[in-house]
C-alpha positions as CSV (number, residue, x, y, z in Angstrom):
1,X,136.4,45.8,158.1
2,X,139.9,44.5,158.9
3,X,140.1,45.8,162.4
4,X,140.5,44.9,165.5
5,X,137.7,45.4,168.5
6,X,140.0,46.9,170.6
7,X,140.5,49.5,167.6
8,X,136.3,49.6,166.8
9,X,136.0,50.3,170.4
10,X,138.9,52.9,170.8
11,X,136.7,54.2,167.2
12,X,133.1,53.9,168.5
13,X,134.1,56.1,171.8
14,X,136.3,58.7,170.8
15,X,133.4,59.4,167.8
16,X,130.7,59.6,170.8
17,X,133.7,62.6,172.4
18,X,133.7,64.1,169.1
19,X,130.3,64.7,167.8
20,X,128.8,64.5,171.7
21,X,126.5,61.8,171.6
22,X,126.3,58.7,169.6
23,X,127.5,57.9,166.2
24,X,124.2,56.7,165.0
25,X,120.5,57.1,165.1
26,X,119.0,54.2,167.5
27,X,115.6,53.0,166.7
28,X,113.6,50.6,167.7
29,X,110.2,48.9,165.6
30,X,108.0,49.7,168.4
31,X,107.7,53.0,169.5
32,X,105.0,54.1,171.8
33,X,103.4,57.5,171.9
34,X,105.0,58.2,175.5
35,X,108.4,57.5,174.1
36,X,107.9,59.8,171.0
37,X,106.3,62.8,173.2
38,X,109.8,62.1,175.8
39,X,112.2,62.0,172.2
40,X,110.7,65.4,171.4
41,X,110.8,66.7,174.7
42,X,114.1,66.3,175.2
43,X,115.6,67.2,171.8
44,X,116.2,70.6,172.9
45,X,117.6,70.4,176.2
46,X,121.6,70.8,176.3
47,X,123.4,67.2,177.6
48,X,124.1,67.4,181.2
49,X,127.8,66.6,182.1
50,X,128.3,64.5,185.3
C-alpha cells in the first residue's frame, strides 16, 4: 500500500478509537456451537471501559 508500519499501526488503532471496536469482522473456519451461542450473547451488551 506504500506505507509504512508505523503509519498502518498509528491507522489500525486510531480506526479501533473511532468506530469502538475493530476495523474488521474476525472469523475463524471452525466455529463451535458454544462460541456462536457466546457471539450472540454478547452482541447486545454495551463494551465495558477499564
Amino acid at each position: 500500500m506504500g506505507i509504512s508500519t508505523s503509519d498502518a499501526m498509528c491507522m489500525f488503532l486510531q480506526q479501533t478509537v473511532n468506530i469502538m471496536g475493530l476495523p474488521f469482522q474476525p472469523s475463524t473456519k471452525i466455529v463451535n456451537k458454544k462460541s456462536l451461542q457466546e457471539l450472540e450473547e454478547n452482541k447486545s451488551k454495551p463494551l465495558e471501559k477499564s
